[in-house]
N, C-alpha and C positions, 0 to 999 in steps of 0.2 A: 504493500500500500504506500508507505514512505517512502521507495523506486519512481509509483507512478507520480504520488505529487511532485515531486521534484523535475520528472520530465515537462511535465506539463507548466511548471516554474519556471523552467529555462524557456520553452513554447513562447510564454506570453509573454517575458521579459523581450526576447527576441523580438516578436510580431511588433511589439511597442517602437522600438528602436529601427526597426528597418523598415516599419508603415511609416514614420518619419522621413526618411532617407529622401524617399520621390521629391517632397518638398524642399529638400535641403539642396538637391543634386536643383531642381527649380529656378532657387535662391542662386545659387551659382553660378550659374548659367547669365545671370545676368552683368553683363563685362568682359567674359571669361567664355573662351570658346569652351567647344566638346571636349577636346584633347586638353584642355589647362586643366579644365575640373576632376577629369580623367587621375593628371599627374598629380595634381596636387592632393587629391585622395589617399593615394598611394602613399606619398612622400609623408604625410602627416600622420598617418598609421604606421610606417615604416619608423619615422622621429620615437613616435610614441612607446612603440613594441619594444623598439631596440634600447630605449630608457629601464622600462622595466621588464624585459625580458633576454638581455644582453650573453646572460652566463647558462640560461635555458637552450641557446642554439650549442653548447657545446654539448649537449648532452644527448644531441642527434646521431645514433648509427651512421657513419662512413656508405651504409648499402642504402639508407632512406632516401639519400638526399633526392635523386633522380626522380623518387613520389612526389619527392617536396614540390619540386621545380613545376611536376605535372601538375600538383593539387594549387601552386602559384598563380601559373597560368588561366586553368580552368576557373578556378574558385576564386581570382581575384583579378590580374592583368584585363582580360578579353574582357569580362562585365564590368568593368568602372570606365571604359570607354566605349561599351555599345549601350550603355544604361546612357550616360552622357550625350552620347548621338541622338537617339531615338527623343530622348528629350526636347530637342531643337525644336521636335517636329508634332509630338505628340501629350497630349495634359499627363500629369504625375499620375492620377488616378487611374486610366488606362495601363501605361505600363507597370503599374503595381497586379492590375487584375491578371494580365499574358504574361508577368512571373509570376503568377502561383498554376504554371503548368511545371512549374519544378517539377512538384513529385511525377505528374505524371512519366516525364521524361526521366526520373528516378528507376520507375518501374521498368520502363522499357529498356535502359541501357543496362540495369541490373540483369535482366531477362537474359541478353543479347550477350554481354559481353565480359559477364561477374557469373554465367549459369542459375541467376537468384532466382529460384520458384516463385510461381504468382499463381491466384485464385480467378478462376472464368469471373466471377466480380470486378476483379481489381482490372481485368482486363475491356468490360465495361464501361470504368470509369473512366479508362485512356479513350474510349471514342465519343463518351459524352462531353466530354471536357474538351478533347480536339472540336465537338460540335459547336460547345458552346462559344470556343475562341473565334474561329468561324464568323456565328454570327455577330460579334461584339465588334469584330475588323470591319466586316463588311459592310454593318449601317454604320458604323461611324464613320465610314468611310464617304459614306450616301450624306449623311446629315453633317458631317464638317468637314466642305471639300478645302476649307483653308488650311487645315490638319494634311499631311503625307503618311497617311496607314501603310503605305510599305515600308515604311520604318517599326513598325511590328515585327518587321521579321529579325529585327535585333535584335530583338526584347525573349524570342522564340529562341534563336541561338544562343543568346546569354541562358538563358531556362536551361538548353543541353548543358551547357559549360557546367551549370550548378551541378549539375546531375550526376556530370562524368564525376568532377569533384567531390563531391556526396562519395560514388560510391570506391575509387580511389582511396580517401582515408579510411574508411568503414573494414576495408581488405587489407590495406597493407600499412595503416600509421596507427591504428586502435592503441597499440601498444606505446604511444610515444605521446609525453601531456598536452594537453591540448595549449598553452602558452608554448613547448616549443616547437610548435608544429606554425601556428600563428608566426612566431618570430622569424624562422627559418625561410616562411611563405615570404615576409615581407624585406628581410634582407637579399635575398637572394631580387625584390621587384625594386629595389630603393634606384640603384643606379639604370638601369634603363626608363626610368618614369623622369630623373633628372631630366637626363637626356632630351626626352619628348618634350619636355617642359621649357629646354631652355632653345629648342630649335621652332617654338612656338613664338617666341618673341614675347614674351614674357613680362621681362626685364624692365620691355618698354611701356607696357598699361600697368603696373602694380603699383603704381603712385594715384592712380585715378581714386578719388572719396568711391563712389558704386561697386570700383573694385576692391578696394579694401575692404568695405561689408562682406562682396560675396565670399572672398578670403577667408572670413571670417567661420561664415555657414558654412564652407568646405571642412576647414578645421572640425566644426562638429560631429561632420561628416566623416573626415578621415580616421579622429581621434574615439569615436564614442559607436558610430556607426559600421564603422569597419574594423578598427583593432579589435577594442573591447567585444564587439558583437560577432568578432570570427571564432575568440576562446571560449566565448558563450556556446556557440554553433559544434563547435568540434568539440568540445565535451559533452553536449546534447548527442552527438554522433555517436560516441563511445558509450554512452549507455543507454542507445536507444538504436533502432533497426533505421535506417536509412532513411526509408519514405517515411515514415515518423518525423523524423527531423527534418524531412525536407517538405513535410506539412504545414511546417511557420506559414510558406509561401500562401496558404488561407485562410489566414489571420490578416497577414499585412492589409491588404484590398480595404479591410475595416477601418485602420487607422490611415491608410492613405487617404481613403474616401472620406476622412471628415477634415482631413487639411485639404484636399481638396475642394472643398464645400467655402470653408474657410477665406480661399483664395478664388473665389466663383468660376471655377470648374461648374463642367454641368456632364451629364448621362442623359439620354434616349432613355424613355423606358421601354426599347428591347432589348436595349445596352446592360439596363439593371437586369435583363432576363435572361442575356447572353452572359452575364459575369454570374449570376444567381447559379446558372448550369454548369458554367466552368468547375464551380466550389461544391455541388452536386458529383462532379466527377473524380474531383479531386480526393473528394472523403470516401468516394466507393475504390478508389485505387490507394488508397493510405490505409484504410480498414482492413485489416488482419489480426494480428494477433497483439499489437499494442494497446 
């Protein structure tokens, strides 16, 4: 009983912290291309980890590191620049709802390429949830043609990313704590995010007042929303089944959708019936034995 409260603690600690993020990646955006908000994500989780988790990277196996580099990429590099992108063009609250096909993509690449058994249910929830993304793309598509809906398909590749990542640590990092697994991800991203960052031109808008704010909402972002909330995530991982943990994904849509609200965002109401079925599918492909 005291297993599952605590899983379900980390859950909602998580949903909380990363239904925030859409609005914050939002925030940032304003001053601050794709790719700045991208790096400087990175580089402020990277700052933060390596502060308090510095002596935690040397306690990584010599053989992990290659996972790391994988669970780096996946689970952090590629989505803090297609989360970024897809923003330009699409409201926070949208792409909060087409990442919570995490888990389904959970299930599927676990199926596929981890041999993880799955239930005719769960395999269900992967075509209703594909349904309901579907419809949520395609009238928003129809009702905000000022909006570019093929920038969805970032938000859908970020979702794989998570996925592979999910189930990459689940197999081969279970046994390594979840702080050095976080610090390891973001030492090994710190110097190529500079990099992106400083061939952005950077250097030359970070005196602007607009940008110095959204600086700021990165920071929260980098620090609160990505470090903190990755050792949150990989220790959910380690003692909980995969698509479990990678369930947060519907939760967020909740908290995104009231800062969205907040910031007059608005949904279609087939959009509210296209995300209603997405989180229909989701919990028939999360629902097993957790």
């Amino acid at each position: 009983m005291e297993s599952k409260q605590i899983k379900w603690g980390y859950l909602t600690v998580l949903a909380l912290i990363w239904g925030s993020s859409f609005i914050l990646i939002k925030r940032g955006l304003i001053g601050l291309t794709a790719l700045q908000v991208g790096s400087l994500r990175i580089i402020f989780a990277s700052l933060f980890l390596l502060i308090i988790g510095f002596k935690a990277v040397f306690k990584i196996p010599r053989n992990k590191w290659k996972y790391l580099a994988l669970t780096a990429v996946c689970g952090t590099f590629l989505p803090a620049f297609l989360f970024a992108i897809s923003q330009t063009e699409l409201d926070s609250g949208i792409t909060a709802i087409l990442n919570s096909l995490t888990p389904l993509n959970t299930l599927i690449i676990g199926a596929i390429a981890f041999k993880v058994g799955f239930q005719k249910r769960q395999l269900w929830g992967v075509f209703i949830g594909l349904a309901g993304s579907l419809l949520l793309v395609l009238n928003g598509a129809m009702n905000h043609p000022e909006q570019n809906y093929y920038y969805a398909l970032l938000i859908i590749i970020a979702s794989i990313c998570y996925a592979i990542n999910v189930n990459l640590i689940k197999h081969y990092l279970s046994d390594i704590s979840p702080l050095s697994i976080t610090t390891g991800n973001f030492a090994i991203l710190f110097v190529p995010a500079v990099l992106i960052l400083y061939f952005t031109g950077f250097t030359e808008t970070m005196q602007i007042e607009k940008v110095q704010t959204s600086i700021f909402y990165i920071l929260i972002l980098g620090v609160l929303g990505t470090g903190i909330a990755n050792i949150l995530f990989f220790k959910l991982i380690q003692i909980a089944s995969p698509v479990f943990a990678s369930s947060v994904t519907y939760l967020i849509p909740l908290i995104a959708f009231f800062w969205g609200i907040l910031d007059n965002e608005t949904l279609t109401p087939i959009q509210f019936f296209g995300a209603f079925v997405i989180l229909i599918g989701v919990y028939l492909s999360a629902r097993r034995q957790d």
